[in-house]
C-alpha positions as CSV (number, residue, x, y, z in Angstrom):
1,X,293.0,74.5,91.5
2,X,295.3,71.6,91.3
3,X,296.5,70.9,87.9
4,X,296.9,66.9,88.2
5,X,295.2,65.3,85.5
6,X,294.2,62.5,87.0
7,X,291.8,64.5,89.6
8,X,289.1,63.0,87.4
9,X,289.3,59.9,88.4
10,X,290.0,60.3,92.1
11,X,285.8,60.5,92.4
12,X,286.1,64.2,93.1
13,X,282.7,65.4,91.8
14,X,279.3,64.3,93.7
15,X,277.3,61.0,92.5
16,X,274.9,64.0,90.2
17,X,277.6,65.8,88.7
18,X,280.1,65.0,85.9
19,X,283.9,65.8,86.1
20,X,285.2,67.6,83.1
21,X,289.4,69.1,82.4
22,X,290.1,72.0,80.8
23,X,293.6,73.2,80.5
24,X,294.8,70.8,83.8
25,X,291.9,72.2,86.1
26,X,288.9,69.9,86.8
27,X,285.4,71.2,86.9
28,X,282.4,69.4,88.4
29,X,279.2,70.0,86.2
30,X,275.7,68.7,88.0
31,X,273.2,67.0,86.1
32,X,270.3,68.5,85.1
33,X,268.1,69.2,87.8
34,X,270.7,69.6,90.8
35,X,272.7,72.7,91.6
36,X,275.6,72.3,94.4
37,X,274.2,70.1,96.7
38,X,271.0,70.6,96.4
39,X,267.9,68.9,93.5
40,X,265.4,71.0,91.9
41,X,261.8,68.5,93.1
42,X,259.8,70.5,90.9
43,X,262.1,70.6,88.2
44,X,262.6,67.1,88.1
45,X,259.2,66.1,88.5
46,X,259.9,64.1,92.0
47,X,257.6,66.4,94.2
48,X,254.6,65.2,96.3
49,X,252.5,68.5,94.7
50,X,248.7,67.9,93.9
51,X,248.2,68.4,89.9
52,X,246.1,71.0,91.6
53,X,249.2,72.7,93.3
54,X,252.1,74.9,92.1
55,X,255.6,73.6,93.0
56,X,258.1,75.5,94.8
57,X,261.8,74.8,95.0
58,X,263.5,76.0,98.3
59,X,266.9,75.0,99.7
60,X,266.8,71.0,100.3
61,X,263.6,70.8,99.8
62,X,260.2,71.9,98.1
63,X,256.7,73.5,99.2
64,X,253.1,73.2,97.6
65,X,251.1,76.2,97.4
66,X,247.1,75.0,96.3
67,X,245.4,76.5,93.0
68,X,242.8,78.8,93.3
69,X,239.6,77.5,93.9
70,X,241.8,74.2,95.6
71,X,242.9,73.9,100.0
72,X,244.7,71.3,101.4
């Protein structure tokens, strides 16, 4: 890890993360919701999922699995 202070404002973190310093070492915190690269549909609420489905979260993606007593 670099200890320039301005690594901040060089646009190092990703669009849903925030840069943070601590002791001249930059840190890129995600928002809630995304980890790494990745979102959490489900936990965000941005899922295609029937009311009458569990959400899943998988890698890059998300997968519906029905309710008993619900197909589809």
């Amino acid at each position: 890890v670099t200890t320039d202070s301005s690594l901040c404002y060089r646009d190092q973190c990703d669009i849903n993360a925030v840069c943070t310093m601590k002791h001249d070492q930059y840190a890129c915190v995600c928002n809630p919701g995304y980890r790494g690269n990745d979102i959490d549909e489900c936990g965000e609420n941005v899922h295609a999922c029937s009311p009458n489905a569990t959400c899943t979260n998988t890698v890059g993606s998300f997968s519906c699995s029905c309710q008993s007593g619900f197909h589809g």
